[in-house]
TIVEX-469726 format. One record per residue (C-alpha): residue number from 1; x, y, z. Coordinates in pm, whole numbers. Layout:
N
@n->NUM; x->X; y->Y; z->Z
...
! end
This chain:
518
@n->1; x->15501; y->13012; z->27652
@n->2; x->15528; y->12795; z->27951
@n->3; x->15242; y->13024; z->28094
@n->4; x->15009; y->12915; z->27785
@n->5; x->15112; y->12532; z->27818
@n->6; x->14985; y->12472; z->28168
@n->7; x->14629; y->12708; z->28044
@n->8; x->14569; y->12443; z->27797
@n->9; x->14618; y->12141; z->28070
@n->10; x->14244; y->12029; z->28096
@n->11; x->14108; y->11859; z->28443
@n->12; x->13884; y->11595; z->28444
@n->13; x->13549; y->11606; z->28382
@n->14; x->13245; y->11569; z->28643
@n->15; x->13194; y->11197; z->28485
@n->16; x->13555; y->11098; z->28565
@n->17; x->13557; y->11198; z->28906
@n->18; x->13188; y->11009; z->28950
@n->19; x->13384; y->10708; z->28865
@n->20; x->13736; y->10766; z->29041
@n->21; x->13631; y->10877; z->29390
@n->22; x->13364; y->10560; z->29482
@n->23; x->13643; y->10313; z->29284
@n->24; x->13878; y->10484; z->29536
@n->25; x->13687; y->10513; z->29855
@n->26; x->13604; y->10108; z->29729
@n->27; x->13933; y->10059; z->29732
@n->28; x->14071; y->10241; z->30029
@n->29; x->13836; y->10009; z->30259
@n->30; x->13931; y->9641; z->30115
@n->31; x->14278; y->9749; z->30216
@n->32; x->14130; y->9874; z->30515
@n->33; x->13944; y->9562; z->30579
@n->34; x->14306; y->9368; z->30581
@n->35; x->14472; y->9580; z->30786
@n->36; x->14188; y->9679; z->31091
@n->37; x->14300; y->9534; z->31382
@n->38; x->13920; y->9452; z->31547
@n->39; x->13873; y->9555; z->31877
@n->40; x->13593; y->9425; z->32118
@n->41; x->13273; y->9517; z->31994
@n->42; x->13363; y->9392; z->31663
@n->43; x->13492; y->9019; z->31738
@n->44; x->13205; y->9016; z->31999
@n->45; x->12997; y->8994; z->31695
@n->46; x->13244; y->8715; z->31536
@n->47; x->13274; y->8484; z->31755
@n->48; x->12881; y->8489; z->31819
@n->49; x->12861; y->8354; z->31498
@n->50; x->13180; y->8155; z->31470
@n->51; x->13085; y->7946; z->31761
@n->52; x->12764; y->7846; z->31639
@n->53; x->12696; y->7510; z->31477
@n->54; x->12338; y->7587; z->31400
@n->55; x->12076; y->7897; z->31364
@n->56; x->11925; y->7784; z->31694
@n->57; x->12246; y->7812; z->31908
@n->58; x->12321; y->8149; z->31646
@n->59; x->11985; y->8289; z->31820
@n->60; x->12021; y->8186; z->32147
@n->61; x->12428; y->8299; z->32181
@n->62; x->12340; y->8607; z->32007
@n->63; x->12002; y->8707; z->32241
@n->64; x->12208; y->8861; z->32588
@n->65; x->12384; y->9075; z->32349
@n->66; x->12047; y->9345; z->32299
@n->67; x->12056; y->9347; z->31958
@n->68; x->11874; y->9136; z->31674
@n->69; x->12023; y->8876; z->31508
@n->70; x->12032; y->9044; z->31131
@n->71; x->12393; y->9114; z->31176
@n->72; x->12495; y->8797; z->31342
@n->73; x->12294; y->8558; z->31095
@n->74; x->12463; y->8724; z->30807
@n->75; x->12828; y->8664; z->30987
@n->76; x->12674; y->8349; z->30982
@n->77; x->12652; y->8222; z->30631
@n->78; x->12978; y->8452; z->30516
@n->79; x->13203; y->8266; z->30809
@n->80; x->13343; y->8020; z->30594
@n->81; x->13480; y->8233; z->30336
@n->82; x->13814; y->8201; z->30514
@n->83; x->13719; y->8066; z->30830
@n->84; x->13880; y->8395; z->31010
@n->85; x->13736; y->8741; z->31093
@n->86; x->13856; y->8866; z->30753
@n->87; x->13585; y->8696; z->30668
@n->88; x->13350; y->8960; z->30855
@n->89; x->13517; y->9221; z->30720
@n->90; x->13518; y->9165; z->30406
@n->91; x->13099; y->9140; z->30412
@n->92; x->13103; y->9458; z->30629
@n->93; x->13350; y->9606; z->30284
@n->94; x->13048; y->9501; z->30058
@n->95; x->12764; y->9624; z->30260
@n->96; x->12968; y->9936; z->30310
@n->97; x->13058; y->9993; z->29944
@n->98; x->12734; y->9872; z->29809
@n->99; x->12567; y->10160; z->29991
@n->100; x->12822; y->10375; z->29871
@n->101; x->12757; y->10316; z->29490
@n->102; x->12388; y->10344; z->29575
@n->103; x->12463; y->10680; z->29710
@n->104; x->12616; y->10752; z->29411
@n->105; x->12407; y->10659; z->29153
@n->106; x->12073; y->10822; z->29261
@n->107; x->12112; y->11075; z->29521
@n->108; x->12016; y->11431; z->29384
@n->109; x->12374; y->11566; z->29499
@n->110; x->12605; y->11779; z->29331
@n->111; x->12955; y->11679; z->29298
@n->112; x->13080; y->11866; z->29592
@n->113; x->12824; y->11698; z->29836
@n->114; x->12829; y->11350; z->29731
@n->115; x->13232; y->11407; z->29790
@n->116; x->13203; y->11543; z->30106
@n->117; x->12960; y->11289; z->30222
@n->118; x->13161; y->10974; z->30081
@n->119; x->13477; y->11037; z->30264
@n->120; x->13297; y->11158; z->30584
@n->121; x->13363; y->11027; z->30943
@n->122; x->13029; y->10749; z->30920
@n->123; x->13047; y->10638; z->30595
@n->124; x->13412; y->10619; z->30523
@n->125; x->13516; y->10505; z->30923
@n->126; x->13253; y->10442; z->31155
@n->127; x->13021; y->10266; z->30904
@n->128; x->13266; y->10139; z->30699
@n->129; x->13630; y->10065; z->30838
@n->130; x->13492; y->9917; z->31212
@n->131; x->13252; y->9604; z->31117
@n->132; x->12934; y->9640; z->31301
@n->133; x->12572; y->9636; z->31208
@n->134; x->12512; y->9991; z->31164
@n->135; x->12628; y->9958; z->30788
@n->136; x->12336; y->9755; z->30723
@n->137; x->12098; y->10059; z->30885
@n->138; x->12317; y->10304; z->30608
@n->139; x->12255; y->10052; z->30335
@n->140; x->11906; y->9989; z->30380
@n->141; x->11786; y->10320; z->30413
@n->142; x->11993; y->10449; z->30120
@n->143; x->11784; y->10164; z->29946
@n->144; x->11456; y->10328; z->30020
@n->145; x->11547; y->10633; z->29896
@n->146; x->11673; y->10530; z->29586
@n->147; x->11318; y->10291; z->29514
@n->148; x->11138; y->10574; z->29694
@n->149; x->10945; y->10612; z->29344
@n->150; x->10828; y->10249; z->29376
@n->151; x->10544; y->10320; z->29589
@n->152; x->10288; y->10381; z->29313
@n->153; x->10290; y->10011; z->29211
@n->154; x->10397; y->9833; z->29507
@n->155; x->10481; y->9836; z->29867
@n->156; x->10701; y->9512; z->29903
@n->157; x->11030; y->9658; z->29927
@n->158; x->10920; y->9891; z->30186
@n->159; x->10781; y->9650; z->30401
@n->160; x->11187; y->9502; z->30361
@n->161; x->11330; y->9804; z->30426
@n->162; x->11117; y->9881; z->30772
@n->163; x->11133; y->9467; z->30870
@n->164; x->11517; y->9475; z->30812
@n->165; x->11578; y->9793; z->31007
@n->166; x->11381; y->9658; z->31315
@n->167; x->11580; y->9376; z->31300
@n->168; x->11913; y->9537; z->31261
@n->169; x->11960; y->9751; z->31600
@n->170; x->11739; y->9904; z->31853
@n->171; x->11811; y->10307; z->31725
@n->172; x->11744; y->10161; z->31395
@n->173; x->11357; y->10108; z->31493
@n->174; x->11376; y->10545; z->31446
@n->175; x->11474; y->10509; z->31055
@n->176; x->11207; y->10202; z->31035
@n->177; x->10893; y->10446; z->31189
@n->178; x->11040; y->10715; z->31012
@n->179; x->10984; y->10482; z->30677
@n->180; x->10623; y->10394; z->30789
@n->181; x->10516; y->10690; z->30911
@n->182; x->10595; y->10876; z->30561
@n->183; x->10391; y->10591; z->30339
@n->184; x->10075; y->10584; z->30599
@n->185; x->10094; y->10994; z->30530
@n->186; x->10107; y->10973; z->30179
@n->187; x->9873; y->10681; z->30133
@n->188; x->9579; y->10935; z->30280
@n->189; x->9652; y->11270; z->30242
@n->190; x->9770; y->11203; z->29863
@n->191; x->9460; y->11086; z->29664
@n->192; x->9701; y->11081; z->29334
@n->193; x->9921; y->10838; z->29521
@n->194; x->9614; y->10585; z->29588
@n->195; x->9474; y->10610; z->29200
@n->196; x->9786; y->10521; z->29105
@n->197; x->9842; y->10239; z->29331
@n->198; x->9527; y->10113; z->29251
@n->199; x->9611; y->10078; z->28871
@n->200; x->9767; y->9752; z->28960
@n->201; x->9444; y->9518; z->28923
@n->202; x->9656; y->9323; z->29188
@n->203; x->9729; y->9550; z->29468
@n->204; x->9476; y->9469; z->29757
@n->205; x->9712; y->9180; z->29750
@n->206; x->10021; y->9373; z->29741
@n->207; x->9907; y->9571; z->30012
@n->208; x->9789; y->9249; z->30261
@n->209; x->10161; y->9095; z->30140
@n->210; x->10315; y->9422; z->30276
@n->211; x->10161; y->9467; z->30577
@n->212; x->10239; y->9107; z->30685
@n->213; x->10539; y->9078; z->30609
@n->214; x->10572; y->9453; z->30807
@n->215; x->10387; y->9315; z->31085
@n->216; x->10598; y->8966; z->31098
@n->217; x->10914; y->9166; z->31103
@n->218; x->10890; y->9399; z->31323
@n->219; x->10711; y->9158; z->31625
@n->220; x->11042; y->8934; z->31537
@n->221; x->11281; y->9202; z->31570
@n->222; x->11069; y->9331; z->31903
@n->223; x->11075; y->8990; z->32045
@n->224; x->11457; y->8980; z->31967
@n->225; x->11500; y->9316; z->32173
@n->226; x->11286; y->9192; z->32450
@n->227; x->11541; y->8946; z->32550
@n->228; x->11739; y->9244; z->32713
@n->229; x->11454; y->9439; z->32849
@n->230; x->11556; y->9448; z->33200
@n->231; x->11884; y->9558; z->33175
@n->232; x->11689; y->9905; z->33035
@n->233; x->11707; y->10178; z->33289
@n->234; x->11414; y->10424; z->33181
@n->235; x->11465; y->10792; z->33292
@n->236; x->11398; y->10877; z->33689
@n->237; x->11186; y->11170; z->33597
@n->238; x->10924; y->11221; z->33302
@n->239; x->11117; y->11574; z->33255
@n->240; x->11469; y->11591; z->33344
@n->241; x->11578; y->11965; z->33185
@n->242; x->11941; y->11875; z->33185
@n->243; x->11912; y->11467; z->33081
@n->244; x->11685; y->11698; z->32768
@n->245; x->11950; y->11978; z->32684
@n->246; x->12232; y->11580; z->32648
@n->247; x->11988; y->11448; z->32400
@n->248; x->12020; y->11766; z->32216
@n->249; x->12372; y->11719; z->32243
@n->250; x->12276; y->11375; z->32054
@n->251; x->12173; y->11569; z->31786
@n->252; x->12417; y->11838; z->31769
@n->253; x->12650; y->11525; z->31759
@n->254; x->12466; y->11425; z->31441
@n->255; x->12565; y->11774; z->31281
@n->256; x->12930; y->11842; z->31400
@n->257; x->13056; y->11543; z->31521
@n->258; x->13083; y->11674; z->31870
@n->259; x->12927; y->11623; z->32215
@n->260; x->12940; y->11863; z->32452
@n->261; x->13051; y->11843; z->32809
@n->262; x->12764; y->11732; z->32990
@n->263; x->12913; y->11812; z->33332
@n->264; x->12855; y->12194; z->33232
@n->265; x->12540; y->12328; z->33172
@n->266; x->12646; y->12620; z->32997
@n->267; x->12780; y->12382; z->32767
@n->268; x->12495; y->12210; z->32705
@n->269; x->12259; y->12524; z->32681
@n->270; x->12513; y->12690; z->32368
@n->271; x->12517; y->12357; z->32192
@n->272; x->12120; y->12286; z->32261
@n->273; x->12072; y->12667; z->32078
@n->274; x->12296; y->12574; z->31835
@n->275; x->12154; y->12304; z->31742
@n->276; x->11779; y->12437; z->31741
@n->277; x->11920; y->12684; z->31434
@n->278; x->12075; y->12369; z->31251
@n->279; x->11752; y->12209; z->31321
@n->280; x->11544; y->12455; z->31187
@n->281; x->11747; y->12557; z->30892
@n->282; x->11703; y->12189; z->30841
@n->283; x->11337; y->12211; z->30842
@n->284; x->11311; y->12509; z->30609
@n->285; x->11502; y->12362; z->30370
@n->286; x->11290; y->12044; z->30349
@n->287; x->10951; y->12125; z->30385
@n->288; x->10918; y->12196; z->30044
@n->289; x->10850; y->11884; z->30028
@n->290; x->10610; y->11800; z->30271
@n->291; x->10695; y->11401; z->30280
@n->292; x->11019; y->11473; z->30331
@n->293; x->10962; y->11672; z->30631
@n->294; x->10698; y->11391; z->30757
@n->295; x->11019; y->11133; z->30724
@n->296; x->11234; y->11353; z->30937
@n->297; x->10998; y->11490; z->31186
@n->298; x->10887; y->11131; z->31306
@n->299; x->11233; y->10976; z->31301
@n->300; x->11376; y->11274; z->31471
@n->301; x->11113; y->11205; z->31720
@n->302; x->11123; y->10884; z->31742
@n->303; x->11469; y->10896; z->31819
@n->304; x->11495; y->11174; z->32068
@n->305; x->11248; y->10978; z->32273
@n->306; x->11451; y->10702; z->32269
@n->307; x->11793; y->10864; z->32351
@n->308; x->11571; y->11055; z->32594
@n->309; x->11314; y->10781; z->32798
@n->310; x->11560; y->10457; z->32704
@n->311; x->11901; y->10483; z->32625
@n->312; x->12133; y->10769; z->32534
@n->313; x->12389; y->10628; z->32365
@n->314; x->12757; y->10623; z->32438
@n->315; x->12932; y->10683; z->32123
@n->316; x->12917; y->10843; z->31756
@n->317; x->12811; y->10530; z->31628
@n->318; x->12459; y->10581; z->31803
@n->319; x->12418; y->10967; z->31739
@n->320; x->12518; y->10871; z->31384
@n->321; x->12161; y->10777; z->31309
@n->322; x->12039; y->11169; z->31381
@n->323; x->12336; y->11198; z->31063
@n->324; x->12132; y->10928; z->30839
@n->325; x->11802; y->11108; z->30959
@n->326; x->11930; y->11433; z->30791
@n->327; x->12103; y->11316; z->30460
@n->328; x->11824; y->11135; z->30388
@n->329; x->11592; y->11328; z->30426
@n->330; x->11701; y->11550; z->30191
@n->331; x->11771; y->11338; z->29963
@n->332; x->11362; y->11291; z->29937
@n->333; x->11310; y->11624; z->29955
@n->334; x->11569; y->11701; z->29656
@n->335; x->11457; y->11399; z->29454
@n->336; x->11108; y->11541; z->29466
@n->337; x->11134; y->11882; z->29347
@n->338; x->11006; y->12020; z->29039
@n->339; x->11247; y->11871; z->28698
@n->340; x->11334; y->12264; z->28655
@n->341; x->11473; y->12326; z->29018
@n->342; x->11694; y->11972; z->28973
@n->343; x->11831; y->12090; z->28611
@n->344; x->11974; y->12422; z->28763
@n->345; x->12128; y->12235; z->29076
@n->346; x->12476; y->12196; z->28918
@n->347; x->12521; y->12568; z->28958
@n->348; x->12507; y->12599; z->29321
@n->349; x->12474; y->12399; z->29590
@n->350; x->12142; y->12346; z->29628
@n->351; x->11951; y->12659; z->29590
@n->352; x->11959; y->12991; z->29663
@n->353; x->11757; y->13202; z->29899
@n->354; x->11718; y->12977; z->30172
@n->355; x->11630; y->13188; z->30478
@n->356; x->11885; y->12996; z->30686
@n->357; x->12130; y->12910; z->30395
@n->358; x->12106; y->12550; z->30500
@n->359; x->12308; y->12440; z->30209
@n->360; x->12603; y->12658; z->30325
@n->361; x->12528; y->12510; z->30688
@n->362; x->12539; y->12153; z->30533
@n->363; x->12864; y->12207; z->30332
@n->364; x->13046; y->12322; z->30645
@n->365; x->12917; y->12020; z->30844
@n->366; x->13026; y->11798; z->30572
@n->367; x->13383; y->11943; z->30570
@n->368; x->13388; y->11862; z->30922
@n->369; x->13308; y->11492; z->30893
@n->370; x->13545; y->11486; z->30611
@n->371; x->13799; y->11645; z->30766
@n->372; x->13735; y->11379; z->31063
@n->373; x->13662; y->11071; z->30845
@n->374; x->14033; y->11106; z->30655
@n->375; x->14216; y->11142; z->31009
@n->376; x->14053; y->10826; z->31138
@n->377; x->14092; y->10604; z->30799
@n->378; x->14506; y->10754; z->30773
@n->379; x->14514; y->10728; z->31176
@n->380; x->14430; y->10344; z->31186
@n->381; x->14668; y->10283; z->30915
@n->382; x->14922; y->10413; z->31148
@n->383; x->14797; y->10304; z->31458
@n->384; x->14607; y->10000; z->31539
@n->385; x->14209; y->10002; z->31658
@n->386; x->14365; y->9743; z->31920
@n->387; x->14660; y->9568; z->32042
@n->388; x->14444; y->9253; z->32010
@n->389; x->14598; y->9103; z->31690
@n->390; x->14930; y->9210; z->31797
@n->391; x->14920; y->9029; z->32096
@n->392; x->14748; y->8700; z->31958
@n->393; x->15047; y->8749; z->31701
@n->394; x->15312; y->8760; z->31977
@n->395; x->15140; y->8431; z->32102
@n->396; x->15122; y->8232; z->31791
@n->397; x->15531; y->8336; z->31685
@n->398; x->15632; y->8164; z->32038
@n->399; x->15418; y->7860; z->32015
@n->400; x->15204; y->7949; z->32304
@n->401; x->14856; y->7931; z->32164
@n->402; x->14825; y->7577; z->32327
@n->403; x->14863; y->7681; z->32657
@n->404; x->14659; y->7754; z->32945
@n->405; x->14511; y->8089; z->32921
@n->406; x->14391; y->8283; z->33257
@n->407; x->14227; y->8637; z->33112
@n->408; x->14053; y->8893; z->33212
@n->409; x->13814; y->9099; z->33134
@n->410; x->13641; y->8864; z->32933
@n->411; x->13481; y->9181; z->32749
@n->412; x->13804; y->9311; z->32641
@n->413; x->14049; y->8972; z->32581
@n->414; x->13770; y->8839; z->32351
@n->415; x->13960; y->9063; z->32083
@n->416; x->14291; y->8810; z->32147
@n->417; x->14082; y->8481; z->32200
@n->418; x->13922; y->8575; z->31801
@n->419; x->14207; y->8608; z->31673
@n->420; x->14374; y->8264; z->31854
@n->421; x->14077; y->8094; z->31772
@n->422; x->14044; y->7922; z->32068
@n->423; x->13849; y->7937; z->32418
@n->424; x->14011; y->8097; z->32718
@n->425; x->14003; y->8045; z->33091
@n->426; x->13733; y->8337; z->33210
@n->427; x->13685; y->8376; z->33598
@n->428; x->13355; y->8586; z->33496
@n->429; x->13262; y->8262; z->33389
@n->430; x->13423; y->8082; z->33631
@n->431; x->13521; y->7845; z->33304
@n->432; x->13639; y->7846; z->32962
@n->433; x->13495; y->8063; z->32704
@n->434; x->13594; y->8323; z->32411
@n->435; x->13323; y->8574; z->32384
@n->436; x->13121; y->8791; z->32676
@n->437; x->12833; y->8553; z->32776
@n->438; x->12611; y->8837; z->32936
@n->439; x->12337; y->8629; z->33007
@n->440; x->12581; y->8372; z->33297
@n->441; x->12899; y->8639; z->33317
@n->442; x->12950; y->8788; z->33668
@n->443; x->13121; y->9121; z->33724
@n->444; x->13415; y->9104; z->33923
@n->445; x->13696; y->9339; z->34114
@n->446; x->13991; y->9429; z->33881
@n->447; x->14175; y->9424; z->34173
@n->448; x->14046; y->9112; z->34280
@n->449; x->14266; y->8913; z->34002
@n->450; x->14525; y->8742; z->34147
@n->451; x->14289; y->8590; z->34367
@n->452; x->14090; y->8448; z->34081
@n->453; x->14389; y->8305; z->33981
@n->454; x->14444; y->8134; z->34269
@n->455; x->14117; y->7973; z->34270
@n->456; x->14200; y->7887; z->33908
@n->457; x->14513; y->7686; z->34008
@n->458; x->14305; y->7492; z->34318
@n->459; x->14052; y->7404; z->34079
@n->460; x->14283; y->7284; z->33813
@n->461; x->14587; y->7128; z->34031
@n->462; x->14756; y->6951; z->33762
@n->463; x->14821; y->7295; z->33595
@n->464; x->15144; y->7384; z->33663
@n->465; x->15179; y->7679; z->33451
@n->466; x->15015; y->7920; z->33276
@n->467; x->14964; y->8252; z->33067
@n->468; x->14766; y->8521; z->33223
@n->469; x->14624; y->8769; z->32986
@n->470; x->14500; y->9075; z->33101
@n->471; x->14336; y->9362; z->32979
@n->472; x->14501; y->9718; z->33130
@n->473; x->14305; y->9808; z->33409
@n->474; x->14335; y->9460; z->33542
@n->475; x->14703; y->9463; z->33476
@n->476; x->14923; y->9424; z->33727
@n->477; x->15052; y->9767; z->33832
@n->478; x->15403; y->9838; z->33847
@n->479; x->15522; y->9522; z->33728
@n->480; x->15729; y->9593; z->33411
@n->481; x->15825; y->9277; z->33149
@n->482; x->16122; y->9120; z->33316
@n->483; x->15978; y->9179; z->33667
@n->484; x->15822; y->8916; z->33917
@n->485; x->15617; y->8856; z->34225
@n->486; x->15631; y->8589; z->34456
@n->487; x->15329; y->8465; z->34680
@n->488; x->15267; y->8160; z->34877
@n->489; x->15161; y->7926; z->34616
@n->490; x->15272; y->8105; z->34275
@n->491; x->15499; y->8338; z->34117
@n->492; x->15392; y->8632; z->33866
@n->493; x->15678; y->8696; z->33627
@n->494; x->15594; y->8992; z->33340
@n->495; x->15671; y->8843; z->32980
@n->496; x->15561; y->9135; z->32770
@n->497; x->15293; y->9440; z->32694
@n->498; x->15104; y->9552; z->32435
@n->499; x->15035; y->9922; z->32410
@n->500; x->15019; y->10044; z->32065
@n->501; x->14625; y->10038; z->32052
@n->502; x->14396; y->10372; z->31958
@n->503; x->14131; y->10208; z->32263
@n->504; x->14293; y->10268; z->32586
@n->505; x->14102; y->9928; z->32704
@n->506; x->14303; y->9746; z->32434
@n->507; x->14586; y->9735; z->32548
@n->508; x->14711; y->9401; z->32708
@n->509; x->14925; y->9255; z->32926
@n->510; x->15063; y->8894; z->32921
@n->511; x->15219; y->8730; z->33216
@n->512; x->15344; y->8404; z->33305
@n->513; x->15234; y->8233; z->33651
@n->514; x->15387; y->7902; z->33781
@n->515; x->15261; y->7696; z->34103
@n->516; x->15551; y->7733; z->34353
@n->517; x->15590; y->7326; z->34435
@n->518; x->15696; y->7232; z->34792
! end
């Protein structure tokens, strides 16, 4: 009997779980975007808009960072919603989410896929938990797909989509030629495309309105990365075979979430063959719709010669894009299909008889990310992204915030100075600031700190005393809280440390230095 009870115990259906899992994955990140403790990167973006009175000093703090202003001018007109970086985060939530529900609603995916993909490592942690601008690159193009059918009557919000992405980070110029590239295909090789464009009595206009505002876009988004151009370092050799076989590694990144060890070439070499058979199972799939493989065969190349001829990349959050490249793409080539091929969907996958089984390839990559993207979310729950609000915390319980403040490296303590809302004492700067200037910063010796400090107290002589904040490889070595050091004209004495912090460079050190008086 018991046997016959739990038989008749229905599950949901596939409606309830389309609602449930975005509400939760929604949900999941505003909690998230209360409890992530920022680290660099994040508040650089901040306080570049928090210390701006105006959009001209927004543009002109913002250029020496290399990246258009699209992220920083929103930051702009959301600061005041509390006046704190919460406030950041809480825009980054409803980019992040917003794509999400996009995702949701029009993708061609199955159940299984769209679940995968939600609680992956980009767009439920990288994309989502840490606020950068590389949400608004998910967003948008998840936009374009979704409006993709818009193109017989108007080109407008295409013309958005590329402008924003060109003005929204340098990788995202890949996702933006990608864009173009698949309309200037279509516009000539499809003559069914142009007859019904051409319905609208209205559209030479259209079409002059959308490549101007294309054009004005993308030369303001170029102009913005031109700021930066010489700190660029182009390639030392037109073909360098094993600089090549790490740009694969780029891309097998984009699969599998990992990079290989680019000290070992046989490393390199299994991953770069690896990744050719993703690749091409990835191409097989698609090319049944031949748009579709026009979108991802010039962003793919787009971005390969970037990683390749101007800048690798240093991090998932740049190989990421090779990840947008691929899901989107097949979500054009899905939504494109024939209505009979989409109807019989629910019962696998995506199809049957795929010479590489991508799908099956695709599934297992998504598991991965999954897998990944639920470690990171539970693992910053548990342990913070930085001891930067910890230690600005520490500050503000003691009634410190008011003091002097000696730190160092300006790059890394800008997490603390964010959260303390207030300027510190920067010897990169050789003066007060509470963000990395790049444009008037000068690099100096970690070891060399002490010594900045005593320049600090001959420049300021009525300063007496003072916290020194610094960042762990400019900490002091071996001096443990309770310790001091004694030199001519000051003493060192180790107040306390702050080591719980997933970034190694987040961790901070807080010391207290007084002028020994004769």
């Amino acid at each position: 009997m018991e046997f016959k009870r739990i038989n008749q115990i229905q599950l949901p259906d596939k409606k309830f779980y389309e609602i449930f899992l975005p509400i939760l994955f929604i949900v999941i990140g505003l909690f998230g975007a209360f409890n992530h403790a920022l680290w660099r990167d994040e508040m650089q973006g901040w306080l570049v808009a928090w210390q701006s009175d105006n959009l001209i000093d927004l543009w002109k703090n913002n250029a020496p960072s290399g990246h258009p202003i699209l992220w920083s001018l929103l930051i702009y007109f959301s600061k005041n919603i509390t006046g704190t970086p919460i406030s950041m985060q809480l825009l980054h939530w409803v980019l992040g989410s917003s794509a999400i529900l996009i995702f949701w609603r029009f993708s061609p995916f199955n159940l299984l896929i769209k679940s995968l993909f939600t609680f992956g490592y980009f767009p439920f942690w990288e994309y989502f938990f840490v606020s950068r601008h590389y949400v608004i690159a998910e967003l948008i193009i998840f936009i374009f797909c979704s409006i993709y059918h818009l193109k017989e009557r108007t080109y407008i919000p295409f013309a958005l989509c590329i402008g924003l992405l060109a003005n929204t980070q340098a990788l995202s110029w890949s996702l933006a030629f990608a864009i173009g590239m698949t309309l200037v295909f279509d516009w000539f090789v499809n003559p069914q495309q142009r007859e019904n464009y051409m319905r609208n009595k209205k559209w030479i206009y259209d079409l002059i309105s959308s490549i101007t505002i294309t054009f004005a876009l993308l030369c303001f988004g170029a102009f913005s990365l031109f700021q930066v151009r010489d700190s660029v370092e182009l390639v030392s050799s037109f073909f360098d075979f094993r600089h090549f076989l790490r740009v694969c590694g780029q891309l097998f990144g984009g699969y599998v979430l990992i990079i290989p060890n680019s000290s070992s070439f046989f490393d390199l070499s299994l991953c770069a063959l690896i990744t050719l058979f993703l690749l091409f199972s990835t191409i097989t799939f698609i090319k049944r719709y031949p748009l579709a493989l026009t979108y991802f065969f010039s962003g793919l190349v787009f971005l390969f010669l970037f990683n390749y001829f101007l800048y690798l990349g240093i991090g998932s959050r740049h190989y990421g894009y090779y990840f947008l490249l691929i899901i989107s793409s097949i979500w054009l080539s899905k939504s494109n299909e024939d209505q009979q091929f989409i109807s019989s969907s629910d019962q696998n996958i995506f199809s049957k008889g795929n010479l590489f089984y991508f799908p099956g390839l695709l599934t297992v990559c998504l598991t991965i990310h999954m897998v990944v993207g639920v470690h990171m979310v539970f693992n910053d729950f548990l342990l913070p992204y930085s001891s930067g609000k910890e230690t600005a915390q520490y500050i503000q319980a003691n009634g410190w915030q008011d003091f002097p403040i000696f730190a160092t490296r300006d790059v890394e303590v800008a997490t603390v100075s964010g959260y303390l809302d207030r300027e510190f004492y920067f010897p990169e700067l050789n003066g007060l600031g509470s963000y990395a200037q790049w444009a008037n910063r000068v690099t100096l010796e970690r070891t060399k700190t002490l010594d900045e400090v005593q320049v600090y107290l001959e420049k300021f002589p009525k300063v007496n005393k003072l916290l020194l904040l610094l960042s762990k490889r400019s900490a002091i070595k071996n001096l443990e809280p309770g310790e001091s050091l004694y030199f001519d004209k000051f003493s060192v004495f180790a107040d306390s440390k702050f080591e719980n912090s997933f970034h190694d460079s987040e961790k901070f050190y807080l010391y207290w230095v007084e002028r020994i008086i004769d």
